[in-house]
C-alpha positions in Angstrom: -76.1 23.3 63.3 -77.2 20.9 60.8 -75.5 23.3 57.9 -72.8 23.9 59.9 -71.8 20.3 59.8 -72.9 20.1 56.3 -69.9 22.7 55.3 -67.5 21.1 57.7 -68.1 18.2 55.8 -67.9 19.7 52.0 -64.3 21.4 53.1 -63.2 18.2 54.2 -64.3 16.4 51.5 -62.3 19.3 49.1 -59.2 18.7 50.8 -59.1 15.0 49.5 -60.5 15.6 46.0 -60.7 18.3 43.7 -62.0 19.1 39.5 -58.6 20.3 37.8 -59.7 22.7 35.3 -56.7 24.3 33.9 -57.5 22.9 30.2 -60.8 23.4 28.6 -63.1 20.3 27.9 -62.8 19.2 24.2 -65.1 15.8 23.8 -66.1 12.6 25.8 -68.2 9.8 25.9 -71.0 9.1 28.5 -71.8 5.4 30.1 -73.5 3.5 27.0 -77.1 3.6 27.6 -79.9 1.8 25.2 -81.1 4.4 22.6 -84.4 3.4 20.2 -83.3 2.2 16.5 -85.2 3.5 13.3 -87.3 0.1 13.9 -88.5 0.9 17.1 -86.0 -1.8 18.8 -83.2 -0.8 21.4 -79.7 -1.4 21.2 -76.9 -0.8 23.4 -74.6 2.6 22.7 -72.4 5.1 24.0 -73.9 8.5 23.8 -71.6 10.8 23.2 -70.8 14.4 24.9 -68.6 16.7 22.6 -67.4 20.3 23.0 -65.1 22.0 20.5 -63.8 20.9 17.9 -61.9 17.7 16.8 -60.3 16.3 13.5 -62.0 14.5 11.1 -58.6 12.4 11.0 -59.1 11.9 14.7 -62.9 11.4 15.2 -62.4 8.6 12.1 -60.8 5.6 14.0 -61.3 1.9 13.8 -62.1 0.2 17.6 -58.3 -1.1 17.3 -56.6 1.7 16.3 -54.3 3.4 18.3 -50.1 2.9 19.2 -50.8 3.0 23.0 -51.1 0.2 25.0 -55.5 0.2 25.7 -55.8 -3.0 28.0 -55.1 -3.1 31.4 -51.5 -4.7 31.3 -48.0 -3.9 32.5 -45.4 -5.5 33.7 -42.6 -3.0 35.3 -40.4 -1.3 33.7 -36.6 -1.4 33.9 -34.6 1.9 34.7 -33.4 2.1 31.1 -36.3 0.9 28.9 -38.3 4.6 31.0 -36.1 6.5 28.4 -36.7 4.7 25.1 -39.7 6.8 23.9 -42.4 5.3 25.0 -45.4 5.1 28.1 -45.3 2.2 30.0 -48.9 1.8 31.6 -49.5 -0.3 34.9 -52.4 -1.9 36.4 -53.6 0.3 39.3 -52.2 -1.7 42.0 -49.2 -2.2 41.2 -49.4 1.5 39.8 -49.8 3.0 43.0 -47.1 0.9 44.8 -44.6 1.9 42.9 -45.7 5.6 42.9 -45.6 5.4 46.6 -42.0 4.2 46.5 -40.8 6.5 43.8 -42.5 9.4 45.6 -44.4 10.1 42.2 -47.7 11.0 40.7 -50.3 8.4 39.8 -51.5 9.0 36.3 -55.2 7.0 36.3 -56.3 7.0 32.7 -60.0 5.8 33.5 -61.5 4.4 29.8 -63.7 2.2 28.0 -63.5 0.0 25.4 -66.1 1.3 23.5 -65.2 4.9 24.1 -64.1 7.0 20.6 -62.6 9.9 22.6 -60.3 7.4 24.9 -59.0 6.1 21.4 -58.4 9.6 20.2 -56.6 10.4 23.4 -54.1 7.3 22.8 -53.7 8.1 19.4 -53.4 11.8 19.4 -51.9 12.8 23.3 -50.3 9.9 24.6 -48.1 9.5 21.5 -46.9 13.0 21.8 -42.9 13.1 22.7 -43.4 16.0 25.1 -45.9 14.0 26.8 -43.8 11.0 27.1 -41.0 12.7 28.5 -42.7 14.5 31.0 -45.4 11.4 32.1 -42.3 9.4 32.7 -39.9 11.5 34.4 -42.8 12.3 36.7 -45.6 10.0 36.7 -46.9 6.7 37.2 -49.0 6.2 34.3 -51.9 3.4 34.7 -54.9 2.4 32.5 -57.9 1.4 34.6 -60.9 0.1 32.6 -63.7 0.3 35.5 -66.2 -2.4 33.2 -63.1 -5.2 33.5 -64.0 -6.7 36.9 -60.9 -7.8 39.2 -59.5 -6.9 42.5 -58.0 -3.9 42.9 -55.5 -4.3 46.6 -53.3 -1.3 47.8 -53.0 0.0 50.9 -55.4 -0.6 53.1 -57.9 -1.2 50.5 -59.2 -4.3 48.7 -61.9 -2.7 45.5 -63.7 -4.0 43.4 -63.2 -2.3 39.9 -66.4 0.2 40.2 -65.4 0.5 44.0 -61.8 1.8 42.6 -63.9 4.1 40.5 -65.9 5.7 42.9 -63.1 5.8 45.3 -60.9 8.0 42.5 -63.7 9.8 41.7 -65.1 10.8 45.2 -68.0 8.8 44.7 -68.9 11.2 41.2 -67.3 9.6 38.4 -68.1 11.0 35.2 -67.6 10.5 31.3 -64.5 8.9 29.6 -61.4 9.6 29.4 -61.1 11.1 32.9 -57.9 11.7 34.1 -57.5 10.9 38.0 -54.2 12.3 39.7 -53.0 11.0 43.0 -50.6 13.6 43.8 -48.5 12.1 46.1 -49.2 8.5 47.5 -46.2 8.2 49.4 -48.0 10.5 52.1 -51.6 11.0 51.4 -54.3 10.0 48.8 -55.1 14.1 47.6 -56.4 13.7 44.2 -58.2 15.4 41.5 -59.4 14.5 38.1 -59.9 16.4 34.2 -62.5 14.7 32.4 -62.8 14.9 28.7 -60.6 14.0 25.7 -57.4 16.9 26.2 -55.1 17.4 23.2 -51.2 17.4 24.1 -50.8 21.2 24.4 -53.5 21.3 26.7 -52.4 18.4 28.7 -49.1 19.3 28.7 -50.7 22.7 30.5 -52.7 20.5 33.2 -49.7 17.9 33.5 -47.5 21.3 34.7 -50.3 22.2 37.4 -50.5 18.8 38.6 -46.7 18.6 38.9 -46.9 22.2 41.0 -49.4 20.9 43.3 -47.6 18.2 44.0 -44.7 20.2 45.1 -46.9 22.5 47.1 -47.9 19.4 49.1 -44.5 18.4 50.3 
């Protein structure tokens, strides 16, 4: 009986979250964690999970340097200014409500400041044209930085920023960048998440099987 109710309760749980893995896992950074120096002292630092490869052009970045917006800021964008090239990213509140009302995807791109492979994901995949177009004709994109503390309010719900993480992430978040997908908020909160640095051809891939899963739910 005890299993039985254990399986009940993994199938339900599946119906409100699942792993996309249409596009294989190319690089991403773990929660920084203190590692010993040459000297014996400890120092804080993001360890770093990587699989595949990446560009030397990519991997070499400066903290600041990437085109796309990498703070949690927005402020909403006009009909016209969603077709002039470029991502507008939300905070995750007012993210969702407007995906709810626009009968859209939420986009959560979940990142730290100190994380390489989020800046090679601005610089490389969110500056992509293809990308663009299809995140804006179809998404709600927001940045969520889950170490900024603030009040996250929508729906029902009142989080806490490492509540709002857990709550995307089913209670197992995992490295940075992970990319959370509401599919649609207007009737449910079904969502799924790809973790890991994805570069546009791939993303493009997983942004096409989000976009058909959303039209299987309605």
């Amino acid at each position: 009986m005890k299993m039985q109710k254990l399986r009940i309760f993994g199938v339900a749980l599946s119906m409100i979250f699942s792993l996309l893995t249409i596009a294989g896992f190319q690089g991403g950074c773990n929660s920084p964690s203190k590692e010993t120096t040459a000297d014996g002292n400890t120092s804080n630092s993001a360890s770093e999970a990587t699989q595949g490869d990446v560009s030397n052009a990519s991997t070499q970045m400066s903290s600041g340097d990437s085109s796309v917006m990498s703070s949690e800021t927005a402020s909403s964008p006009t009909a016209a200014s969603q077709n002039d090239g470029k991502l507008h990213w939300m905070d995750f509140a007012e993210g969702y409500t407007k995906a709810k009302a626009e009968n859209k995807i939420l986009l959560v791109d979940a990142y730290t400041d100190w994380c390489s492979w989020c800046k090679v994901m601005d610089r490389e995949t969110y500056t992509n044209a293809q990308v663009i177009a299809v995140l804006n004709n179809e998404f709600v994109c927001v940045k969520f930085n889950p170490e900024v503390e603030k009040k996250h309010k929508f729906g029902a719900y009142n989080l806490s920023s490492n509540e709002l993480l857990y709550w995307l992430a089913n209670g197992q978040p995992g490295g940075y960048p992970t990319s959370y997908f509401i599919f649609n908020p207007a009737k449910n909160d079904k969502r799924a998440a790809q973790a890991g640095y994805l570069p546009p051809d791939q993303f493009l891939n997983l942004l096409g099987e989000v976009i058909k899963r959303k039209k299987q739910s309605e």
